[in-house]
Structure formats: structure tokens, C-alpha cells
MMTF fields as JSON, N, C-alpha, C and O atoms, coordinates in Angstrom:
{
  "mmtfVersion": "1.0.0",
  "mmtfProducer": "UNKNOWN",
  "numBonds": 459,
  "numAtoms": 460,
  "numGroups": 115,
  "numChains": 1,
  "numModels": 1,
  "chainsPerModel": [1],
  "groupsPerChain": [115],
  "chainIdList": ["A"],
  "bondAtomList": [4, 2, 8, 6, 12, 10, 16, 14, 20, 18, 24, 22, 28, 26, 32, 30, 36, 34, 40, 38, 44, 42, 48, 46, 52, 50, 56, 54, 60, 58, 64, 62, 68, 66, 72, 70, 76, 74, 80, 78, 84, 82, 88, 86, 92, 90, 96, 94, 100, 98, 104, 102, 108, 106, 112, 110, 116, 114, 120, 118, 124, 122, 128, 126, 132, 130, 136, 134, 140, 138, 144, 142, 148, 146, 152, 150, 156, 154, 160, 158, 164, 162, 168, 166, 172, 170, 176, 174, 180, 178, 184, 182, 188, 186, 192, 190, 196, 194, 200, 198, 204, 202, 208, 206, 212, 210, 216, 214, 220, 218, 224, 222, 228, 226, 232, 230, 236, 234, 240, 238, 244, 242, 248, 246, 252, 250, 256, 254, 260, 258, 264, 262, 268, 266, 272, 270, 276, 274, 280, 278, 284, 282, 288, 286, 292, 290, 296, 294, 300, 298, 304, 302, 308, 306, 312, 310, 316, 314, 320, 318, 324, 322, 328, 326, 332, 330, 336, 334, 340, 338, 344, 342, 348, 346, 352, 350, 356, 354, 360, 358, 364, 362, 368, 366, 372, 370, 376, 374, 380, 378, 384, 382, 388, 386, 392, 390, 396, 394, 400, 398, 404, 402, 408, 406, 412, 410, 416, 414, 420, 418, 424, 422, 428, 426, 432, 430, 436, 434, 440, 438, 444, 442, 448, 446, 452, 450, 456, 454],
  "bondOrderList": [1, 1, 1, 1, 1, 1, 1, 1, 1, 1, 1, 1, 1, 1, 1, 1, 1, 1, 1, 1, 1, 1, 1, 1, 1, 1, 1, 1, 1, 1, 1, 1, 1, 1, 1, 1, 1, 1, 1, 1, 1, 1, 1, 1, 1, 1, 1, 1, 1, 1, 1, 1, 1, 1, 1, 1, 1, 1, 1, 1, 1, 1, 1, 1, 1, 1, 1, 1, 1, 1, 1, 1, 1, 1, 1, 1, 1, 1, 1, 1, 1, 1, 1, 1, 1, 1, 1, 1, 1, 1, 1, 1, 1, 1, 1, 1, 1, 1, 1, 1, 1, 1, 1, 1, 1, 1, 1, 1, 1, 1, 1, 1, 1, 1],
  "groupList": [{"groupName": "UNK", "atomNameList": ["N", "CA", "C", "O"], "elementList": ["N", "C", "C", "O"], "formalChargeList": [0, 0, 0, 0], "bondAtomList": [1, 0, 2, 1, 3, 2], "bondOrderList": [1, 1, 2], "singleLetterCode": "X", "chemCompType": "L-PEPTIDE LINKING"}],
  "groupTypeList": [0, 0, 0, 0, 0, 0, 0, 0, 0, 0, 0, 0, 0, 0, 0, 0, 0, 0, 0, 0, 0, 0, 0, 0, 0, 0, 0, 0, 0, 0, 0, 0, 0, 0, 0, 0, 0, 0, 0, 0, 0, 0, 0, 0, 0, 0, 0, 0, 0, 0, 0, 0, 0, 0, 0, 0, 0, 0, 0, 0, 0, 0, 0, 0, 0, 0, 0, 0, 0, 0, 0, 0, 0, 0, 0, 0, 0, 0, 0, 0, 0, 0, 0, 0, 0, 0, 0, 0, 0, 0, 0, 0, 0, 0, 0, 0, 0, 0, 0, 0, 0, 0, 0, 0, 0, 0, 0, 0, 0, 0, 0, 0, 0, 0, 0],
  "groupIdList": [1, 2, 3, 4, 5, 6, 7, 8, 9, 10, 11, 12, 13, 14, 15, 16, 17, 18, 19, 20, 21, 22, 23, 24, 25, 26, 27, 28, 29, 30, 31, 32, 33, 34, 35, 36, 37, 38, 39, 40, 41, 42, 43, 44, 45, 46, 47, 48, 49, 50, 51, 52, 53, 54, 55, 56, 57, 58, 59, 60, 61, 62, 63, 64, 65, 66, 67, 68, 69, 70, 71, 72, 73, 74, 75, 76, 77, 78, 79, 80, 81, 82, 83, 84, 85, 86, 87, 88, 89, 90, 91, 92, 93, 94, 95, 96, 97, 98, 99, 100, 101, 102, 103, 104, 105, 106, 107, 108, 109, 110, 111, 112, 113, 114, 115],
  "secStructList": [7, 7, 7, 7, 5, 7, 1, 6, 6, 1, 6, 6, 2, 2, 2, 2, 2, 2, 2, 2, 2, 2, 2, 6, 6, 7, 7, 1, 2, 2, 2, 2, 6, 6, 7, 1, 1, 2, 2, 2, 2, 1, 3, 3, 3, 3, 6, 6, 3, 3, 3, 3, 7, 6, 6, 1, 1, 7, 7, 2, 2, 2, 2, 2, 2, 2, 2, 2, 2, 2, 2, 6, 6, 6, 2, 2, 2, 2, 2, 2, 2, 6, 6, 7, 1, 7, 7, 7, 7, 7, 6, 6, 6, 2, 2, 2, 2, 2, 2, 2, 2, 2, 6, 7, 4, 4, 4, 7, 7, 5, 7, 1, 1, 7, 7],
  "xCoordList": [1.625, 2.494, 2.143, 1.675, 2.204, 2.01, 3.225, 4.353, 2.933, 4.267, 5.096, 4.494, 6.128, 7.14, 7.049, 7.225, 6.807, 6.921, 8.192, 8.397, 8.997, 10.725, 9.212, 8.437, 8.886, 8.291, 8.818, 8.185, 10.518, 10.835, 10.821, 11.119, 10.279, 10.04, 8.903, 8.974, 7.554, 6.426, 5.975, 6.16, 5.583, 5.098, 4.155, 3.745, 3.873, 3.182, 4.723, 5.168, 5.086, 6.164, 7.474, 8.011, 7.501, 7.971, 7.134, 7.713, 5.933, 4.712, 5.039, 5.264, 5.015, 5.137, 6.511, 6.314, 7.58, 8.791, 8.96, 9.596, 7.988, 8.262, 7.574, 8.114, 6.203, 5.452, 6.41, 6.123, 7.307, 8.136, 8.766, 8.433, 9.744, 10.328, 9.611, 10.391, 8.409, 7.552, 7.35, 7.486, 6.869, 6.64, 7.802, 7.641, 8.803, 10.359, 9.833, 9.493, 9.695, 9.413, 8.254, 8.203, 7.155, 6.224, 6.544, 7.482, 5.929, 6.002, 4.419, 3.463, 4.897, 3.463, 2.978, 1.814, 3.667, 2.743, 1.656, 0.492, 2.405, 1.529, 0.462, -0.51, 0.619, -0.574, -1.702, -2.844, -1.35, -2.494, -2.834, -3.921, -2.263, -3.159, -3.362, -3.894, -3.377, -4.552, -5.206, -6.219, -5.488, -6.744, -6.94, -6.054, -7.88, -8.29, -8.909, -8.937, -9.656, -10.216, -8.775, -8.822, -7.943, -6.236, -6.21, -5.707, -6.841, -6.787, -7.982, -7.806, -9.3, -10.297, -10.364, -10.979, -9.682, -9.012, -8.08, -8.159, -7.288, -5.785, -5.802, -4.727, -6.937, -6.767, -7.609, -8.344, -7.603, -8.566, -8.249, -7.122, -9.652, -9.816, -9.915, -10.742, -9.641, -10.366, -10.38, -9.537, -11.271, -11.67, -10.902, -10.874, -10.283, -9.137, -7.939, -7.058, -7.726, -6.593, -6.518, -6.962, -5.836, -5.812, -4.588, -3.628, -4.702, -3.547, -3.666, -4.555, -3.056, -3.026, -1.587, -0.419, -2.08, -1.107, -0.872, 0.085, -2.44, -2.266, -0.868, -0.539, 0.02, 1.584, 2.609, 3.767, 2.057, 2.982, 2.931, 1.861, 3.746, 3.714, 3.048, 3.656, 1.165, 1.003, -0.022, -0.436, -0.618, -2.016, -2.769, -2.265, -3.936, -4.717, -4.385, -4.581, -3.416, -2.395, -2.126, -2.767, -0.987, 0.032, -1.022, -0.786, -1.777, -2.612, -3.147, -3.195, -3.603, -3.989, -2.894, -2.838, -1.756, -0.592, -0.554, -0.82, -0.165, 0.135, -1.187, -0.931, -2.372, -3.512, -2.728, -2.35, -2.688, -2.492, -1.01, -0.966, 0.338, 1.064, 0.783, 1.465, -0.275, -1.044, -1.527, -1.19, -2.289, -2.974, -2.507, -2.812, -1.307, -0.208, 0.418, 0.71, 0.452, 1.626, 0.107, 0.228, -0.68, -1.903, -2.003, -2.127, -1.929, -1.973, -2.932, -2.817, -4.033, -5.674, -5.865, -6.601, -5.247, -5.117, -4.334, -4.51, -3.027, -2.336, -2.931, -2.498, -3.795, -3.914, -5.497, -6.324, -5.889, -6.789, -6.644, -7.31, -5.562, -4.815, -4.21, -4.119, -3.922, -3.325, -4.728, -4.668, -5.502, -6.952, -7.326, -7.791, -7.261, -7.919, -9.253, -10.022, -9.407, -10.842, -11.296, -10.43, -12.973, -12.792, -12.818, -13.216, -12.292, -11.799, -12.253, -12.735, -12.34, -12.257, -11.125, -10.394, -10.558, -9.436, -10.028, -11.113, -9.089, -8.973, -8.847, -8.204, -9.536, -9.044, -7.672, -7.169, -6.894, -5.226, -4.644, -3.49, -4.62, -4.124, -3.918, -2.915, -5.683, -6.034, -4.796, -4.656, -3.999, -3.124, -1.596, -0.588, -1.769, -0.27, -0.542, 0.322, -1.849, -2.17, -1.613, -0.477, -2.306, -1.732, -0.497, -0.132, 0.396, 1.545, 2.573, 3.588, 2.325, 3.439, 2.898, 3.69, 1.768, 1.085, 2.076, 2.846, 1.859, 2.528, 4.099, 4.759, 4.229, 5.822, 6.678, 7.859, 5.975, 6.048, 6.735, 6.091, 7.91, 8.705, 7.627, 7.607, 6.935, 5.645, 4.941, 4.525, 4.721, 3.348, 4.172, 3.321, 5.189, 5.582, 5.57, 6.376, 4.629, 4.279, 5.177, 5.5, 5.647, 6.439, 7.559, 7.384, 8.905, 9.718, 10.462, 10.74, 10.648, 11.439, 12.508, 13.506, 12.509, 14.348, 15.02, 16.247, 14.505, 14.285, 14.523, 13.378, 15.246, 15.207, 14.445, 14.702],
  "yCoordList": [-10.677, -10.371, -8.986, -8.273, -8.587, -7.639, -6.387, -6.64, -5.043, -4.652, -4.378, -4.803, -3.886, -3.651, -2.265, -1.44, -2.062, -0.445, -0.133, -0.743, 0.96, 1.458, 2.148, 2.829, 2.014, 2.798, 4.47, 5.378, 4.321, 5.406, 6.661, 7.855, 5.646, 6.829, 7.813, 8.773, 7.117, 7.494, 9.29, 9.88, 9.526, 10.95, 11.193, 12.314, 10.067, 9.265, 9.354, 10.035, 8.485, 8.707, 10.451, 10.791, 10.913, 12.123, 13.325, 14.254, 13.159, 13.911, 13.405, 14.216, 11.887, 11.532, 11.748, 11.338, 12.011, 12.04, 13.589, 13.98, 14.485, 15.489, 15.859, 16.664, 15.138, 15.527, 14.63, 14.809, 13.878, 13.081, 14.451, 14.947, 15.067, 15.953, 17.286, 17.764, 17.925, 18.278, 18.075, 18.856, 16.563, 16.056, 16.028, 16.062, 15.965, 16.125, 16.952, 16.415, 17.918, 18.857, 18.67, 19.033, 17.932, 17.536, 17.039, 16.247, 17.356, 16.726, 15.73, 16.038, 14.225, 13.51, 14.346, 14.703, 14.86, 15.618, 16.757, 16.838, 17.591, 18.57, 17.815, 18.443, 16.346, 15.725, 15.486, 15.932, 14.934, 14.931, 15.733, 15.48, 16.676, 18.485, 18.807, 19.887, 18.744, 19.239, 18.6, 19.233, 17.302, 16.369, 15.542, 14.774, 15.696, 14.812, 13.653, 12.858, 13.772, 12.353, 11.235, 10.071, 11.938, 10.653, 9.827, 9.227, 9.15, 7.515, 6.885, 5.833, 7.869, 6.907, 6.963, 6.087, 8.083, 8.379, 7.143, 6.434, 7.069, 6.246, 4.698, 4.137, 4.062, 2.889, 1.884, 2.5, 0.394, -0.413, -1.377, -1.542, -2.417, -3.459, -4.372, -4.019, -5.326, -6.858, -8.414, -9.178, -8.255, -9.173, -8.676, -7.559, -9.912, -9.175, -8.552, -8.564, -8.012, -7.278, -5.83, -5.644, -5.048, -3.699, -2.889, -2.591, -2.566, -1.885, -0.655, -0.016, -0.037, 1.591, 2.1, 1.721, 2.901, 3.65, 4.793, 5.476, 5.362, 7.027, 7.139, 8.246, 5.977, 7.242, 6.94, 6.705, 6.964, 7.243, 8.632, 9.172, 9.364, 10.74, 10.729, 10.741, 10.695, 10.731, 11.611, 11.842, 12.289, 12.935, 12.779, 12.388, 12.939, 12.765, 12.322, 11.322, 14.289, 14.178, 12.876, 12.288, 12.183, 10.995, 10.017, 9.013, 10.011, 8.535, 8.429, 7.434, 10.048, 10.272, 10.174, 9.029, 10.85, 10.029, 9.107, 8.716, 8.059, 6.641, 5.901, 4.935, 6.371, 5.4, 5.877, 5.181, 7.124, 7.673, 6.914, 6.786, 6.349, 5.513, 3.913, 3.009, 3.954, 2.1, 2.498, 1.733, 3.523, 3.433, 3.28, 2.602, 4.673, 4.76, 3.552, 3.424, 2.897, 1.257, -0.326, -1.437, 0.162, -0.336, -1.761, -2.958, -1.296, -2.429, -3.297, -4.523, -2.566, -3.28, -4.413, -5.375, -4.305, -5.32, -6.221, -7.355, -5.628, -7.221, -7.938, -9.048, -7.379, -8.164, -8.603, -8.914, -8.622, -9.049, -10.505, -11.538, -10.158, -11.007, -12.346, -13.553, -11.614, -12.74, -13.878, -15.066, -13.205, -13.858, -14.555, -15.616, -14.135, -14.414, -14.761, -14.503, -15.3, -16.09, -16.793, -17.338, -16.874, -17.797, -19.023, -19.019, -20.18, -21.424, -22.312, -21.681, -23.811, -24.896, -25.161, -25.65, -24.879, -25.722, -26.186, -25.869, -26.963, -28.121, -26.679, -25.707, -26.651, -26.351, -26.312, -25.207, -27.275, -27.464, -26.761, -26.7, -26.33, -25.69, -24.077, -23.484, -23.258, -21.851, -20.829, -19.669, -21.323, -20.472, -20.525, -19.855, -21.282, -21.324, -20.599, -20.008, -20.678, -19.909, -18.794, -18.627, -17.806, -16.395, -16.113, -15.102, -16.631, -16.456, -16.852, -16.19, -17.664, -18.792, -17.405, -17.091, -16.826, -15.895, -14.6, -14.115, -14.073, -12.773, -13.201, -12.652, -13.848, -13.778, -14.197, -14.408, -14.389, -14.87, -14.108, -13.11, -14.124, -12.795, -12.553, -11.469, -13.391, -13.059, -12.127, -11.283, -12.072, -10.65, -9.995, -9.6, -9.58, -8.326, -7.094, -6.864, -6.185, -5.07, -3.922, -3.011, -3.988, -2.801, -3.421, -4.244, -3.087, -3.797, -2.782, -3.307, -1.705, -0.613, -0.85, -1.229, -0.681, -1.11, -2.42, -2.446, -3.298, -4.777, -5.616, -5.884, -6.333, -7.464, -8.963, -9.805],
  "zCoordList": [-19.987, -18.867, -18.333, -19.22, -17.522, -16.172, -16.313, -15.891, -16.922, -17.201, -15.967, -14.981, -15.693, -14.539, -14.379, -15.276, -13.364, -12.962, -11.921, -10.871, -12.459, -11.328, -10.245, -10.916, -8.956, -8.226, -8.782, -9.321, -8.282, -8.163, -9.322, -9.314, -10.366, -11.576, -12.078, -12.845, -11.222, -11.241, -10.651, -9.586, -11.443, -10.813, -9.504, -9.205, -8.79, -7.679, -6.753, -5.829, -7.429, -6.455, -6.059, -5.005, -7.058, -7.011, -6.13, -5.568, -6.124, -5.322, -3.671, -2.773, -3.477, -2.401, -1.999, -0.856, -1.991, -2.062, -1.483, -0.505, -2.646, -2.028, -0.593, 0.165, -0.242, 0.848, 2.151, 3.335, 1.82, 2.931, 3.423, 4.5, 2.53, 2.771, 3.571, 4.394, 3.511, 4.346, 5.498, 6.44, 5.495, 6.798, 8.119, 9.339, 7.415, 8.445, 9.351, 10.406, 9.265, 10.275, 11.209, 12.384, 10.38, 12.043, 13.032, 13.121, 13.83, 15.94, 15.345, 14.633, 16.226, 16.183, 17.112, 16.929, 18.283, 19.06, 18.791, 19.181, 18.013, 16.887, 16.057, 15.637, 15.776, 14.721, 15.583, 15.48, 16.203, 17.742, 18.621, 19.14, 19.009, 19.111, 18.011, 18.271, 16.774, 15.868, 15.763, 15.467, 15.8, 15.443, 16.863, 17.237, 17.465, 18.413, 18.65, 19.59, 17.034, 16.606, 15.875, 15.478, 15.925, 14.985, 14.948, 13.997, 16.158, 16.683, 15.468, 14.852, 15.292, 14.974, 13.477, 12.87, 12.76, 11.315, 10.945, 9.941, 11.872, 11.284, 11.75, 11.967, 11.891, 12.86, 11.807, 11.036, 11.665, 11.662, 12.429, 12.895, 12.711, 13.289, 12.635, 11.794, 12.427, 11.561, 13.06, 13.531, 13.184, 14.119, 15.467, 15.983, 15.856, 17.28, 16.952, 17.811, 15.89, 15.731, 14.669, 13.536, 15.503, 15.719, 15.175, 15.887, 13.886, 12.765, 13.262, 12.698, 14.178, 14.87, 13.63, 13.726, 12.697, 11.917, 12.285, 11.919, 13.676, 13.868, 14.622, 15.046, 14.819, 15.264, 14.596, 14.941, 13.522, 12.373, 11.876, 12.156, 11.235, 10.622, 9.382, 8.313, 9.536, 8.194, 8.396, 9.532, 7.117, 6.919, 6.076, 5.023, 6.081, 5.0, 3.567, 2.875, 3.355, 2.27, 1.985, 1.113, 2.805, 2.196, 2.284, 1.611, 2.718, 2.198, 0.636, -0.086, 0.313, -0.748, -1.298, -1.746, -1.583, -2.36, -2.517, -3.654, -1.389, -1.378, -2.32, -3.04, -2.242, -3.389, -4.928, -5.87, -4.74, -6.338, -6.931, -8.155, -6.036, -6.226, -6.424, -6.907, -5.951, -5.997, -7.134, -8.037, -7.543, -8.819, -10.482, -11.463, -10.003, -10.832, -11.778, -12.967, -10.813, -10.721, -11.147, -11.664, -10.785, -11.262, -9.942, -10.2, -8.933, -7.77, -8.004, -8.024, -8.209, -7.829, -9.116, -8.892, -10.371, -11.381, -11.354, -11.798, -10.624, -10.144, -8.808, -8.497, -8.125, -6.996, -7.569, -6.711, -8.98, -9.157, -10.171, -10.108, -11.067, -11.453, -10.601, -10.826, -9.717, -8.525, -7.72, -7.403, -7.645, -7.434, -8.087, -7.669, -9.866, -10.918, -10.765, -9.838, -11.661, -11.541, -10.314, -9.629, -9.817, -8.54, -9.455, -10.62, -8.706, -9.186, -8.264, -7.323, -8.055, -7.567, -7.266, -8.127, -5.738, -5.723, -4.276, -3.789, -3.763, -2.951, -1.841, -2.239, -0.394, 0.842, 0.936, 0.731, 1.205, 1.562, 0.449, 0.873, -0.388, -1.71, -1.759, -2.158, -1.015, -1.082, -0.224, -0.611, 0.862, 1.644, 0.827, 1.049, 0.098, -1.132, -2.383, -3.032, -2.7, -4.02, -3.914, -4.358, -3.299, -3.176, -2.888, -3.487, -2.149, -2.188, -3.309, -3.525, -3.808, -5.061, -6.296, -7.185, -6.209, -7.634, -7.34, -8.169, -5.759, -5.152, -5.85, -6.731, -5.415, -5.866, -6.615, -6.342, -7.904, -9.295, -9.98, -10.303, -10.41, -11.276, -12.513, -13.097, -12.791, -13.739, -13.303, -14.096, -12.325, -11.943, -11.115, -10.319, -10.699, -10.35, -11.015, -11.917, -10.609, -11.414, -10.93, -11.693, -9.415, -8.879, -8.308, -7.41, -8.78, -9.065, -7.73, -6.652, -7.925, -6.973, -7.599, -6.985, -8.887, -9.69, -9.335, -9.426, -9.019, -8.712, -9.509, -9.872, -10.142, -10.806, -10.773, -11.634]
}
């Protein structure tokens, strides 16, 4: 079994918690007069669609937090777990797999004090 992590107990999370509190005080306007490149930092594409995160209040910083909280909590082993092995299954089957695994009280690793 997959142990359970409280998010909120992690020293990942106490780091990020405190840089929220920081951030209060930025203007997005101030994030974008200091960086003129923001758009091409904070953005991806995957085919026709376009995840723009640059107007959100974030920096470098909190991204680097936010991995060190995925890491913390061990994301990349449950979402490898959740993959598992490649397997043989049927076409009609592959868009249910991942979801019925995601939300398995068995592999919930970050609970957020969650039952």
C-alpha cells in the first residue's frame, strides 16, 4: 500500500505556505515589468491547447516549491504506480484505467487530511 501523506504537514508545504504569504504583496503588474519574457517562462502548449499560468502570481521560487511538495509526498511513484506496468489491455478499457487507479482509496498518497 502507498503510504498517506496530511499535505499540510510536510515541510514542502510549510516553505510554500510561507512564500504564499510573501507573495500577497505582489502586483501581476510588477511580475510583468520585471520579466518581459513571463508569457514564454509560464506557458505550455500540447497540440491546440494553451495552459497560460503566466497570470497567475507565481515565480520561479513557487514552482520550485511546488516540485519539492510533489517530491516530498512522492507524486512521481504514485503516478507511476497508477501506470504500472505497460500491459495488454483492450483499446475501450485504456481511458477508465487511469481514472478507477487515480481514485482508489488504495493509492491515495496525498490525502490533504482527507479520509
Amino acid at each position: 500500500m502507498f503510504p498517506k501523506t496530511d499535505l499540510t504537514s510536510t515541510k514542502a508545504w510549510g516553505a510554500l505556505a510561507a512564500h504564499a504569504e510573501e507573495m500577497k504583496k505582489t502586483q501581476m503588474r510588477q511580475l510583468f515589468a520585471d520579466d518581459a519574457k513571463r508569457f514564454d517562462k509560464y506557458h505550455l502548449q500540447l497540440e491546440n491547447i494553451l495552459f497560460d499560468y503566466s497570470k497567475n502570481i507565481i515565480t520561479d521560487k513557487t514552482l520550485t516549491l511546488l516540485q519539492s511538495l510533489a517530491k516530498e509526498c512522492q507524486c512521481r511513484k504514485l503516478l507511476q504506480r497508477c501506470s504500472g506496468p505497460k500491459r495488454s489491455m483492450p483499446p475501450k478499457a485504456a481511458p477508465y484505467y487511469i481514472p478507477r487507479c487515480a481514485t482508489s482509496p488504495a493509492n491515495r498518497c496525498c490525502s490533504m487530511g482527507r479520509t
